[in-house]
C-alpha positions in Angstrom: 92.9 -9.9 136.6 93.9 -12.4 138.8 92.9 -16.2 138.1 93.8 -20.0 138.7 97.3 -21.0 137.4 97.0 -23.5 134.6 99.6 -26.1 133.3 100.3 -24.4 130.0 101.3 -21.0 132.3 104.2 -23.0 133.7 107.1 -21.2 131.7 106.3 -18.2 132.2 105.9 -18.5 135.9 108.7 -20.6 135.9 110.6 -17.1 134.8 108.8 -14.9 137.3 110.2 -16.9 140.2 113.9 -16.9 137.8 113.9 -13.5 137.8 112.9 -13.4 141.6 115.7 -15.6 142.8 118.1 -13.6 141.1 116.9 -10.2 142.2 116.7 -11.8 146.1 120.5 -12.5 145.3 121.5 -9.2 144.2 119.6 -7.5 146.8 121.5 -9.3 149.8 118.7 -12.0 150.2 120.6 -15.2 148.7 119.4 -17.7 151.2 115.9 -17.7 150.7 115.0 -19.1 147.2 117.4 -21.6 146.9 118.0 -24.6 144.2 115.3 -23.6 142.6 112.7 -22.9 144.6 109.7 -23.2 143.4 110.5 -26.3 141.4 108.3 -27.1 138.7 107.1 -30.6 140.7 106.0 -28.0 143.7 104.4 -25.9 141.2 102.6 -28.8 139.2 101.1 -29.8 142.6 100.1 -26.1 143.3 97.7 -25.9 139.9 96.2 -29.7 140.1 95.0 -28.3 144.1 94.3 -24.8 142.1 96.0 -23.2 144.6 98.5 -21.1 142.5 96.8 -18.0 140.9 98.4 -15.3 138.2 98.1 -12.2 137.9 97.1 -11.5 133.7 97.2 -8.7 131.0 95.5 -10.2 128.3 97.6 -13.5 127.9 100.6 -11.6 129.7 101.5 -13.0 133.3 102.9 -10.4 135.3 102.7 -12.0 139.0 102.2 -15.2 140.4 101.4 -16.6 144.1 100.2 -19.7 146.1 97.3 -18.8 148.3 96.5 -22.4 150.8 93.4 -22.4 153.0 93.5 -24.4 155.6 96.0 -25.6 158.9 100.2 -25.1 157.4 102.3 -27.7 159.4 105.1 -24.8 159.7 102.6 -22.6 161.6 101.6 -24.9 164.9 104.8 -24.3 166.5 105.8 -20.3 167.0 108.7 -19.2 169.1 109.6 -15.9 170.7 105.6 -14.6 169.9 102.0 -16.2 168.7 99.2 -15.8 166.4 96.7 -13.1 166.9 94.4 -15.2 166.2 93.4 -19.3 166.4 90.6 -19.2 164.1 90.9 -20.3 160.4 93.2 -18.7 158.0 94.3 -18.9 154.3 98.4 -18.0 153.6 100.1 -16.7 150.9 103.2 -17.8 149.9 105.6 -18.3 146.8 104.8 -14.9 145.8 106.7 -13.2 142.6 106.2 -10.6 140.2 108.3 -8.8 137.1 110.9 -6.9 138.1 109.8 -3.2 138.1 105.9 -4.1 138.4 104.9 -2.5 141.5 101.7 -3.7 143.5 101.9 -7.0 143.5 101.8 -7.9 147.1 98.8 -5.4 146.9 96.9 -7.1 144.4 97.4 -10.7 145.9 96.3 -9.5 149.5 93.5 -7.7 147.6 92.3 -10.8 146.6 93.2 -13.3 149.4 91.3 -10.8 151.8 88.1 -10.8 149.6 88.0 -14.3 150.2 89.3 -14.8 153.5 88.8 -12.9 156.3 92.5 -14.3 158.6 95.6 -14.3 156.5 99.1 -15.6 157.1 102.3 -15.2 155.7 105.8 -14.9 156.4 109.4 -14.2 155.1 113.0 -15.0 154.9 114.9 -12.8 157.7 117.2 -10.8 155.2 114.1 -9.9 152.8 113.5 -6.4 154.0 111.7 -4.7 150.9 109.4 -8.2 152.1 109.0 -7.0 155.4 108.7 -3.5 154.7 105.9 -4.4 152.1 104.0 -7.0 154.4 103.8 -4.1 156.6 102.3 -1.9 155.0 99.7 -4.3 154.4 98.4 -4.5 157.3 100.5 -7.3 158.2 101.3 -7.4 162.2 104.4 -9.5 163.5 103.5 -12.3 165.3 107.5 -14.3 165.6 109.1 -17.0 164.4 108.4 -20.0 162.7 110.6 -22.9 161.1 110.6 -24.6 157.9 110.6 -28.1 157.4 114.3 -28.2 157.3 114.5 -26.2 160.0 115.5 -22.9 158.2 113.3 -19.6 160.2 111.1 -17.3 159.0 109.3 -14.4 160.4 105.9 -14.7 160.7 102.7 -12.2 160.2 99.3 -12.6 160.4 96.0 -10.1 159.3 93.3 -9.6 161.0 89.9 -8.0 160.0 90.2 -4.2 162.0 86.6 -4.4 162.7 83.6 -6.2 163.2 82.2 -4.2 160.5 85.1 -5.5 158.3 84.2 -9.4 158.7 80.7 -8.2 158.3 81.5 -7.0 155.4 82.7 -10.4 154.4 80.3 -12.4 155.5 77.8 -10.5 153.7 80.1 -10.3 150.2 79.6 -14.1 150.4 76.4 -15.7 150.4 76.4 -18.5 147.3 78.6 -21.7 147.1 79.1 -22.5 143.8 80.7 -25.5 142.1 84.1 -24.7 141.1 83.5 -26.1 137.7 80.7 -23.5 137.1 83.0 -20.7 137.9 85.3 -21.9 135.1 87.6 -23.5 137.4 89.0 -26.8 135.5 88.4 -29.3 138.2 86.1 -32.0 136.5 87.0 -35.4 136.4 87.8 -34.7 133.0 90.1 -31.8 133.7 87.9 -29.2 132.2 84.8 -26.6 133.5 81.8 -26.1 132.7 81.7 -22.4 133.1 78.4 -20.2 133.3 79.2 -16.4 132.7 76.6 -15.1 135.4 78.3 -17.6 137.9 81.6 -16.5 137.1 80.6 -12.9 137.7 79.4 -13.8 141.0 83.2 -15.3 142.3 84.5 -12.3 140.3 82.0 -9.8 142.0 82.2 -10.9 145.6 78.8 -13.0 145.6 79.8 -16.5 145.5 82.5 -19.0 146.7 83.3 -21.9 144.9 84.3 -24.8 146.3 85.2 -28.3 144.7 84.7 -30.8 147.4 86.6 -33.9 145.5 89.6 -31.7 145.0 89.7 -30.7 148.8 89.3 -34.7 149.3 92.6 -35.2 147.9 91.7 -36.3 144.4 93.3 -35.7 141.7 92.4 -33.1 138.2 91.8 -35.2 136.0 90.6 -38.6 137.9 88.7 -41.5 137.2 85.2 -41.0 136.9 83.1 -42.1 140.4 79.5 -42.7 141.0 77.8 -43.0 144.3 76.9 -46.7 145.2 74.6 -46.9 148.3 76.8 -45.1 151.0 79.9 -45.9 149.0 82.0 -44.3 146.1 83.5 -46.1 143.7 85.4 -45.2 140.4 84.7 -46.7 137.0 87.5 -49.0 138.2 86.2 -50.3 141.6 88.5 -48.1 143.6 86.4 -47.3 146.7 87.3 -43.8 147.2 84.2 -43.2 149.9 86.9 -41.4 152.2 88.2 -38.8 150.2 84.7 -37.7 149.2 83.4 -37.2 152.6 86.6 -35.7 153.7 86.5 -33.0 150.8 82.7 -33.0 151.8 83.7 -31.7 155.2 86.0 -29.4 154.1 84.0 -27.8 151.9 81.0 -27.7 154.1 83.7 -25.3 156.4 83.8 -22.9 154.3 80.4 -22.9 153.4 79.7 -22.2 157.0 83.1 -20.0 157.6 81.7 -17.6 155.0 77.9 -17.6 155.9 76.6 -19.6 153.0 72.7 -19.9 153.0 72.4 -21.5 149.5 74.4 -23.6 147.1 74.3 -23.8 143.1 75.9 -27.5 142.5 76.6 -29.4 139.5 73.8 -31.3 138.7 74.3 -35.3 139.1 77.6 -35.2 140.2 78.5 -37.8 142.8 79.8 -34.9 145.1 77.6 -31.9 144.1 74.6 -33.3 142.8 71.1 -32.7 144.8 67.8 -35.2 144.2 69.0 -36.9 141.2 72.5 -38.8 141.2 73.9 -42.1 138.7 73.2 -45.4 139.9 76.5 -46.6 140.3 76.1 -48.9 137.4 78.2 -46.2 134.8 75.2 -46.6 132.5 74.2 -43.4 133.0 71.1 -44.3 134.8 70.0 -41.7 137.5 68.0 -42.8 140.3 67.0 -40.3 143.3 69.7 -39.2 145.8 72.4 -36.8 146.3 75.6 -36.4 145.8 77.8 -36.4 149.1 78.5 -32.9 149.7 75.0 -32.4 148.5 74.0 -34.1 151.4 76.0 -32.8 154.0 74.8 -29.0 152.6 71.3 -29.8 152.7 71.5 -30.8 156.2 72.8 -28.0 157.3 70.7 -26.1 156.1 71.4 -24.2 152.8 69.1 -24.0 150.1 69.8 -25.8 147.6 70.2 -25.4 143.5 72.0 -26.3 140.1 73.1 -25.0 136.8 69.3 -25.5 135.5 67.4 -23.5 138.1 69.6 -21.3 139.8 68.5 -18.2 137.7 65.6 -17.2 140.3 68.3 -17.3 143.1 70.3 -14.9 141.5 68.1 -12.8 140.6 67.1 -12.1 144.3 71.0 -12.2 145.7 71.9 -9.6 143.1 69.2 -7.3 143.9 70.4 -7.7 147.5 74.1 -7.1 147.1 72.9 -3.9 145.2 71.1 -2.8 148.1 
């Protein structure tokens, strides 16, 4: 099973990427993990973005990797080669597993390409059981890219083999869901609000979930925000108006990326919530309006729903995917 990275995982990822360095060093790699790469403060950012997943036995962690979507400032420059592709891409990186546990670059592809149809990803010049691996992935060479101290990697990028293949995609992904009803702990609060049938959908192939404030840049957990007017303000006047309609955007992309034609958003929410949204007053007093990824959805055209009526939805995607 492969999930979202929380904070109490940390040690034992922090002893996956331990035993990594040291078996880079051994192996005639030395250069590329150095002082301590990942450090914990890298790592800490990773799982409040919930970009770091693990790979889990029960409560046993037996892999770890970073997987961004989205434009990496070490990939707009490439020398001696380019991209196969401009369009949008998700890349994996940081990626570490026990000694002697075979499959993990499988199972992290596996995953990353059920999600996203253009992968990235690239490795130190000495890592040849990397390169090898990468390969054998369907991985194609591509060239040369530097770090942000300057340091090269080699540089791969997947593409779907057919049309049938980001058909397939599209087709796997119809729903967006709120993050927080997938169980992902992104609430203001820090916490979810997980529905099991929802949950099944991300598992299954059927949904995408998609936290809008998080893509904005916020923090997990923040100060609570209401929509005022056009504006959004925290509990403590902060306008953060920006960041909303920026992870608003950015969450309407992938909607769109991956063919969305209906949402299932948190009710109420002041980015998710559709027809009824509080007044701004933090008296919990709703008035009618929508949230401001609600908004931006509904204009686009995808039909939309929350956790309390969603059920007639599903029932119709499901008998689709089954068909």
């Amino acid at each position: 099973m492969i999930r979202t990275a929380e904070l109490p995982d940390l040690e034992q990822i922090e002893a996956l990427y331990a035993n990594a360095r040291l078996f880079m060093h051994v192996s005639g790699n030395p250069h590329q993990w150095v002082n301590g790469y990942p450090q914990r403060e890298m790592l800490v950012e990773d799982i409040h973005r919930h970009e770091l997943y693990v790979m889990v036995d029960g409560t046993h962690i037996y892999g770890v990797f970073m997987l961004h979507y989205g434009e990496d400032p070490t990939y707009q420059v490439i020398e001696n080669g380019g991209w196969h592709s401009q369009g949008d891409y998700a890349t994996i990186h940081r990626i570490a597993g026990e000694i002697g546990h075979k499959g993990i670059l499988h199972e992290a592809v596996q995953f990353a390409s059920s999600r996203y149809s253009y992968l990235r990803i690239d490795t130190h010049t000495n890592n040849l059981k990397m390169q090898g691996a990468v390969r054998r992935e369907g991985f194609d060479y591509c060239g040369v890219i530097h770090l942000e101290n300057g340091d090269p990697r080699l540089a791969y990028d997947r593409i779907p083999s057919s049309s049938s293949s980001a058909d397939s995609t599209s087709k796997s992904r119809k729903i967006a869901v709120s993050a927080c009803l997938a169980g992902i702990k992104c609430r203001m609060d820090g916490k979810a609000k997980p529905i099991p049938r929802i949950c099944q959908w991300v598992e299954s192939g059927i949904a995408v979930p998609i936290c809008p404030e998080v893509l904005g840049g916020l923090p997990t957990p923040r100060v609570p925000s209401e929509r005022k007017g056009n504006r959004v303000i925290t509990r403590e006047g902060k306008d953060v108006t920006e960041q909303f309609e920026q992870g608003a955007d950015a969450a309407l992309s992938i909607c769109l990326r991956h063919g969305c034609k209906a949402a299932v958003l948190k009710a109420k929410s002041p980015s998710c919530g559709y027809a009824l949204v509080y007044d701004g007053s933090f008296s919990r007093t709703l008035v009618i309006g929508n949230g401001v990824f609600a908004e931006k959805a509904a204009k686009a055209g995808l039909a939309m729903y929350n956790e309390n009526n969603f059920e007639l939805l599903g029932n119709q995607i499901e008998r689709d995917s089954d068909a």
